[in-house]
C-alpha positions in Angstrom: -165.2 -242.9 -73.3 -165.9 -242.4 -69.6 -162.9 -244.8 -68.7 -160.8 -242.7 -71.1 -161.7 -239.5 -69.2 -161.7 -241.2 -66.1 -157.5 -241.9 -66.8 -157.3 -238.6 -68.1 -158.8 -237.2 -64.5 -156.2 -239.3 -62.4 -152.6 -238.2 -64.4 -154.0 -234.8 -64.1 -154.4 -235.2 -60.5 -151.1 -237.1 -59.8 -149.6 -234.0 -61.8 -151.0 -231.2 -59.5 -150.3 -233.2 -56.1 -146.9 -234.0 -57.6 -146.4 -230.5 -58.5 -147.8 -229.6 -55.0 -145.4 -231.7 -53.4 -142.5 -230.5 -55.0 -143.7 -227.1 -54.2 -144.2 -227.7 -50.7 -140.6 -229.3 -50.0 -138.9 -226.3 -52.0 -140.8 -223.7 -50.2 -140.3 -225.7 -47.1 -136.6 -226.4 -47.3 -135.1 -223.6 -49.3 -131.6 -224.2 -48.0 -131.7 -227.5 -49.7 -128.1 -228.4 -50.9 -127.8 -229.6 -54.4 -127.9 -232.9 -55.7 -129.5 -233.7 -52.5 -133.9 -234.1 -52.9 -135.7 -231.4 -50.6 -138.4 -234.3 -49.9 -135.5 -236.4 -48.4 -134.6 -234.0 -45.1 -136.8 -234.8 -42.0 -138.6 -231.7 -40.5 -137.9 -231.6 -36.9 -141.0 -229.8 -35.1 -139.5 -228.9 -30.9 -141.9 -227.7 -28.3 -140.2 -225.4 -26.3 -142.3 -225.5 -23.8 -142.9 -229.6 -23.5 -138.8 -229.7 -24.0 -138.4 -226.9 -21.0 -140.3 -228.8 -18.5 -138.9 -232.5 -19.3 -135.7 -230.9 -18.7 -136.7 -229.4 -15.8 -138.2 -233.1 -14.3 -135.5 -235.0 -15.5 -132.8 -232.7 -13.3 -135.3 -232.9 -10.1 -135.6 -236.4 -10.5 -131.9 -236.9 -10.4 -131.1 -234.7 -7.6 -134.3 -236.7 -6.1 -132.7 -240.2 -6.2 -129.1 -238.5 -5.1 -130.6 -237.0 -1.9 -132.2 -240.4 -1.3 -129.5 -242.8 -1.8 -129.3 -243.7 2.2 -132.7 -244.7 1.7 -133.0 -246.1 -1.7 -129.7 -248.2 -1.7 -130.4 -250.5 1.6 -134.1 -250.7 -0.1 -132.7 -251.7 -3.6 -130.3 -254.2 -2.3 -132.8 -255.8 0.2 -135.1 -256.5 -2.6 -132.5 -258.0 -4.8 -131.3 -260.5 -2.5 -135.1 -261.3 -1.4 -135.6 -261.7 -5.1 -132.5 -264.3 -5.4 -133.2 -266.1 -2.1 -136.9 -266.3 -2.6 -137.0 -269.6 -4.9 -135.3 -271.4 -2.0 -137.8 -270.3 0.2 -140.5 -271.5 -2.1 -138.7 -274.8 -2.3 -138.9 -275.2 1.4 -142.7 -274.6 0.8 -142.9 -277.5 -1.1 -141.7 -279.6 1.3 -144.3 -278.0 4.2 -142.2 -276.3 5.4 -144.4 -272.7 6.4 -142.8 -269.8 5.0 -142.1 -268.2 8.5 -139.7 -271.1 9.2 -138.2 -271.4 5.9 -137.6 -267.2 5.6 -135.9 -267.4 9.6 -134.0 -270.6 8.4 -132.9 -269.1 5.1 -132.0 -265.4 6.7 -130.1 -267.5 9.7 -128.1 -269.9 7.2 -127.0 -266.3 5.1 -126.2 -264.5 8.3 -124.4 -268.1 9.5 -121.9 -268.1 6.2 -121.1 -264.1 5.9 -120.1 -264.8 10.0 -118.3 -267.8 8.8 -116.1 -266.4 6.3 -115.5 -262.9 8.4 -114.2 -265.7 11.3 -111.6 -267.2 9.1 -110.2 -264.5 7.4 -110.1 -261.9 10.2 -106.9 -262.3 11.4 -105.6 -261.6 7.9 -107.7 -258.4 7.7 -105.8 -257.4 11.4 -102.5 -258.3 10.1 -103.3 -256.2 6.9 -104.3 -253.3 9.3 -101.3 -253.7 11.2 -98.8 -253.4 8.3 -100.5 -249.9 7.1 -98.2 -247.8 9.4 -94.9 -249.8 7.6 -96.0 -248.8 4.2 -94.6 -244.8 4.3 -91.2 -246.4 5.3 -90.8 -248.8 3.0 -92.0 -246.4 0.0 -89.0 -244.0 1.0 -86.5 -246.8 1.6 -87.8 -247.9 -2.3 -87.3 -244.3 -3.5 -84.0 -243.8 -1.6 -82.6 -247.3 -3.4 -84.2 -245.8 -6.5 -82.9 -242.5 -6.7 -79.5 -243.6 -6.0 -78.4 -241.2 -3.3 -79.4 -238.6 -5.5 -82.3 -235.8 -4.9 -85.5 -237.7 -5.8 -87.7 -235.9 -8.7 -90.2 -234.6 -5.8 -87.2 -233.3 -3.9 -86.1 -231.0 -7.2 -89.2 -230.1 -7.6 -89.4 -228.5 -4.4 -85.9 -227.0 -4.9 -87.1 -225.7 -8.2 -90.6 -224.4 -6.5 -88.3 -222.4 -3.6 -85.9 -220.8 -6.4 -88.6 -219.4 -8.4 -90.3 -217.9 -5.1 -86.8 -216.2 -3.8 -86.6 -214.9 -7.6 -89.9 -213.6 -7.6 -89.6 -211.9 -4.3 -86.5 -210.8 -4.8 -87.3 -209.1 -7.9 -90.6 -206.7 -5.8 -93.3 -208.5 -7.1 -94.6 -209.4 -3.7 -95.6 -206.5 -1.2 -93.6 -207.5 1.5 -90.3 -209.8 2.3 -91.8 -213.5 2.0 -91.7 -215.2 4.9 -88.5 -218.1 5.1 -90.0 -221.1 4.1 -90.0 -224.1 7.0 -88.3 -227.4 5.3 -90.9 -229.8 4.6 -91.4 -232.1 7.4 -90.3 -235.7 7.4 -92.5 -238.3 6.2 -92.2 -240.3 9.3 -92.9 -237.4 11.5 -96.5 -237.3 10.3 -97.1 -240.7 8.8 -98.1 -242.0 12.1 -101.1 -239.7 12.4 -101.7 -239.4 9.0 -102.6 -243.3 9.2 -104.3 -242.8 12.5 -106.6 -240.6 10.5 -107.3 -243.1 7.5 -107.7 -245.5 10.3 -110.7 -243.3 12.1 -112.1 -243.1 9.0 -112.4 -246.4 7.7 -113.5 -247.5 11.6 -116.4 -244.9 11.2 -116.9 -246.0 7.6 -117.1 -249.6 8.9 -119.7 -249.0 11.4 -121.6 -247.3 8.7 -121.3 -250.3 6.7 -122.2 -252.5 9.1 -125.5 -250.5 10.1 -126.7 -250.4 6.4 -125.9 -254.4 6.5 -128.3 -255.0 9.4 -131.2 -252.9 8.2 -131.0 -255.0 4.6 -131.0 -258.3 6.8 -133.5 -257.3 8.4 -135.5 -255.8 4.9 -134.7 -258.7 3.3 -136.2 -261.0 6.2 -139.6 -259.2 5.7 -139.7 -259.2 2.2 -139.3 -263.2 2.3 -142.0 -263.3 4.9 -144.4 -261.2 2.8 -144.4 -263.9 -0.4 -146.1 -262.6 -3.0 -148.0 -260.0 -1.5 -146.6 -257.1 -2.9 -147.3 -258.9 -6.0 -150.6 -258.9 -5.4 -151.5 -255.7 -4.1 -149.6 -254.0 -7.6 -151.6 -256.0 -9.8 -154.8 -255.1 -8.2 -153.6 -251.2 -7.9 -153.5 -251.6 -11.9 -157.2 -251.3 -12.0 -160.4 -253.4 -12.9 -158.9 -254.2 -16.6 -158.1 -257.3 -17.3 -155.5 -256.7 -19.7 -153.6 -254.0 -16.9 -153.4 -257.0 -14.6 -152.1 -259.5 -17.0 -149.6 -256.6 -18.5 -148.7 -256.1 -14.8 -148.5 -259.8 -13.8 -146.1 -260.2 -17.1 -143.7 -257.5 -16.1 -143.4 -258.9 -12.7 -142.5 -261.9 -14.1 -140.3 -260.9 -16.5 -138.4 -258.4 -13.2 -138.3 -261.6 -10.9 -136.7 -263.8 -13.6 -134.1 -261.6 -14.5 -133.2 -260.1 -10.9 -133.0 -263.7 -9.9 -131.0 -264.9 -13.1 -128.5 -261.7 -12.8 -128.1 -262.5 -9.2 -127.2 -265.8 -9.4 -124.8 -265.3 -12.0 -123.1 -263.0 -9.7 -122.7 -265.2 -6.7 -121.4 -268.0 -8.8 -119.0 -265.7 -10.9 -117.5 -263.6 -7.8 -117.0 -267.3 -5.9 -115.3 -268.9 -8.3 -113.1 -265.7 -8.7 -112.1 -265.5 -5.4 -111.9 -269.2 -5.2 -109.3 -268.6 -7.9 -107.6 -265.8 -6.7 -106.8 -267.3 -3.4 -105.2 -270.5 -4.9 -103.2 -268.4 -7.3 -102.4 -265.9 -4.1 -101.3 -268.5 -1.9 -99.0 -270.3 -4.7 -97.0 -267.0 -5.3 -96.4 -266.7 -1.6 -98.5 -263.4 -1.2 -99.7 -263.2 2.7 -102.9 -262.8 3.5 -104.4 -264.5 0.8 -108.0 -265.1 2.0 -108.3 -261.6 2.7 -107.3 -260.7 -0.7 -109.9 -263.3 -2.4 -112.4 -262.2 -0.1 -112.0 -258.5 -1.6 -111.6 -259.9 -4.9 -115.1 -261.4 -4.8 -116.3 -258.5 -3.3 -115.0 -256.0 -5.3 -115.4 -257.9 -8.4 -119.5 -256.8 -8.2 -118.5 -254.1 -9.8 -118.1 -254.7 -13.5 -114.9 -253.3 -15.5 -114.5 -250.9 -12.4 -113.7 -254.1 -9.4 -111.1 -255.6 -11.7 -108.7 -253.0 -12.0 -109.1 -252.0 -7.9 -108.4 -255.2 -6.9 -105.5 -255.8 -9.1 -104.1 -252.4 -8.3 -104.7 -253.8 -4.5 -103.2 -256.9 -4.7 -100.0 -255.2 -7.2 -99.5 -253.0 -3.7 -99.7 -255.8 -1.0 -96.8 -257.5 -3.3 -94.7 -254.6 -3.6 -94.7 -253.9 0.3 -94.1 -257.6 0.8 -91.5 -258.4 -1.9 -90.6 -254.6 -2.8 -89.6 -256.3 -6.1 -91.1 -255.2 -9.3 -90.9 -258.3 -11.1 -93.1 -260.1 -8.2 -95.5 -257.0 -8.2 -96.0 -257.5 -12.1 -96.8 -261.6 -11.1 -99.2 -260.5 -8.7 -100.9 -258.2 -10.7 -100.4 -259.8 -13.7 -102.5 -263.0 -12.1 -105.3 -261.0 -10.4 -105.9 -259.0 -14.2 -105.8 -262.7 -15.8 -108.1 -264.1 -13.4 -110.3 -261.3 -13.4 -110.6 -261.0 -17.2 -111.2 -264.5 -17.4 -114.7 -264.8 -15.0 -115.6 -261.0 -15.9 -114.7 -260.3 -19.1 -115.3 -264.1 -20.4 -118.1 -265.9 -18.0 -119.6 -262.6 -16.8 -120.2 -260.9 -20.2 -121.4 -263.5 -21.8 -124.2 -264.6 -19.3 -125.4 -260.8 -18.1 -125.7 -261.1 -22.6 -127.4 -263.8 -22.2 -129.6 -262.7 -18.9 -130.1 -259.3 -19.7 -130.4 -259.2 -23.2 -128.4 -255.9 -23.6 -125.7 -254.3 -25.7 -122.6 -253.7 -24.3 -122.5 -249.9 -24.6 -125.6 -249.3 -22.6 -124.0 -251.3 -19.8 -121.2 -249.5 -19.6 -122.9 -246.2 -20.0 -125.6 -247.0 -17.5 -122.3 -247.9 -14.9 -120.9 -244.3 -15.7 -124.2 -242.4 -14.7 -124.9 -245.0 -11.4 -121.6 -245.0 -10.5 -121.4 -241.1 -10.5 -125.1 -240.9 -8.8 -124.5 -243.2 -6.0 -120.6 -244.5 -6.1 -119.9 -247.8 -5.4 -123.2 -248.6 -4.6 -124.3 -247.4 -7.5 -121.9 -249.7 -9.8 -123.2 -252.9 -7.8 -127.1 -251.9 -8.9 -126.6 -250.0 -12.2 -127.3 -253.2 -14.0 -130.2 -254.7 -12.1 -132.1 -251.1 -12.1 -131.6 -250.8 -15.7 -132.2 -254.1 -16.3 -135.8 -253.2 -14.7 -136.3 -250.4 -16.8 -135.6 -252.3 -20.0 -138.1 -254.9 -19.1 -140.9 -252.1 -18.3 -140.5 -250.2 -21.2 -141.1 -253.2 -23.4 -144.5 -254.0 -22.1 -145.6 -250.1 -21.8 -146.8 -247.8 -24.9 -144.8 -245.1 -25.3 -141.2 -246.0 -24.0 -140.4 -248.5 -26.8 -137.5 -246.0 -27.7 -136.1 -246.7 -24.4 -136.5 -250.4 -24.8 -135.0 -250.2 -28.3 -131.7 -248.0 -26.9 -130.8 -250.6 -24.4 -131.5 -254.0 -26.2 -129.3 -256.2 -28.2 
């Protein structure tokens, strides 16, 4: 008897909560569309206030890292390349070497190659230099063959523009008799300083360049020299608990193996593409063709962004040598091949393997670098959000962030 009433207790109660339930998702949703459960749409609770300020943070924080990026780029790069160079330095360790001599030795031997290279290929960067005033002439000879003798589609434009303001004037719609226009002035009038002027700017860009190279030398020096000290004073900044300092050691870890892996896949990916470029360069007939794999390898950092600059590069150089459009679509036909051979084949498929992430957060994480810090900021996009995937797996709370940029 007591077991039947006990049954009898239970249905009534799964009645009233069912009934409750349905009560509370039709009272709760009463814009439900039909055919489609009340129970089944998600209730979305904002806090103005929580949303206002994270909004607020977020903007500072980006205008912060803008209005740092002297700073934070030479920082970011030194402590990449001391992350990639430090296993060797270890391995010198090994053999008793102290690491003083081997972090001079290996700082030396980098310094030693980039002077190397620069040495051999800086007579093509000169004769690349010198051939810059010669481009404007050869463009309007190209045009002139073009066009046929007759008025280029710039030239009738300008024709056009010039009717249209006599009309317009003629007709009273200006307040007073518009001035007689001055013919537009030669282009090899004003080429000359024109080029002088990209010239002064690349020289003071160059010197800039060259600055923010010493000071990462030198940063990168240092950070060699210190070893794992940093290491060691962030794990002991985590506190007395046990489990911060093996959760901190981890994510160190985890940061040094994939700076070190991503790095390395760079320097091996960018050689052999300008090892490639220059023997494919060189059999065309293209001058300067160290220069030109040099840039390549330099330029090919840059994922999806360094291909397409360095073919567009190379397509130029051919048409002011050859001024022939089947040659120009060789050269740049070649440098897009080679490119999407190493980047799009060899690249891809190690930073997959390396980085663990999917393809779209990649490239969306280039768009917002890229627009924060330029071209600086398409050569560490991926390492700095490889970082941030790697943190926000071992911390509470950023798992969403974790989950948005993995595989």
């Amino acid at each position: 008897m007591q077991v039947a009433d006990t049954q009898a207790v239970r249905a009534t109660d799964a009645v009233v909560v069912d009934a409750n339930v349905n009560g509370a998702a039709s009272s709760d949703f009463p814009d439900a569309a039909p055919g489609h459960p009340a129970h089944l749409r998600l209730p979305v609770h904002v806090n103005a206030r929580g949303l206002a300020l994270g909004i607020i943070a977020t903007v500072a924080f980006i205008f912060a890292l803008q209005w740092s990026q002297k700073f934070l780029v030479p920082l970011l790069l030194g402590i990449f390349i001391a992350y990639t160079l430090n296993p060797v330095v270890v391995w010198l360790e090994r053999w008793r070497i102290k690491r003083a001599i081997g972090a001079t030795l290996v700082t030396v031997l980098i310094v030693a190659m980039m002077g190397l290279v620069i040495h051999r290929v800086q007579d093509q960067f000169f004769n690349i230099i010198d051939e810059l005033p010669q481009i404007t002439e050869k463009l309007t000879r190209v045009l002139a063959k073009t066009s046929g003798g007759q008025p280029s589609t710039i030239q009738q434009v300008q024709a056009a523009a010039n009717q249209i303001e006599q009309a317009t004037a003629s007709a009273g719609l200006e307040g007073k008799r518009a001035a007689p226009r001055k013919p537009p002035p030669a282009v090899g009038a004003s080429s000359s300083f024109k080029v002088m002027d990209w010239v002064l700017a690349g020289s003071m860009g160059l010197v800039t360049f060259v600055t923010q190279a010493t000071m990462v030398i030198f940063l990168v020096f240092f950070l060699l020299l210190a070893g794992d000290t940093f290491k060691r004073k962030l794990v002991k900044l985590t506190g007395p608990s046990l489990t911060r300092k093996k959760v901190t050691v981890h994510i160190l870890d985890d940061i040094n193996t994939s700076i070190q892996h991503y790095m390395f896949m760079l320097l091996v990916t960018n050689t052999l593409l300008a090892l490639m470029m220059w023997v494919a360069l060189r059999t065309i007939g293209l001058e300067n063709a160290g220069a030109w794999a040099v840039v390549a390898g330099l330029t090919h950092i840059m994922p999806y962004f360094g291909p397409l600059l360095i073919t567009s590069l190379t397509a130029l150089a051919a048409f002011m040598q050859f001024e022939s459009v089947q040659m120009v679509l060789l050269v740049a036909g070649t440098s897009l091949a080679i490119a999407t051979l190493v980047g799009s084949l060899i690249a891809t498929w190690m930073t997959g393997r390396i980085a663990k992430m999917n393809a779209a957060a990649v490239f969306v994480s280039l768009l917002f670098w890229g627009w924060l810090w330029g071209m600086w900021g398409l050569l560490l996009g991926v390492p700095v959000v490889v970082m941030i995937k790697v943190v926000a797996e071992r911390i509470e709370g950023m798992e969403v962030i974790a989950e948005l940029l993995g595989e």
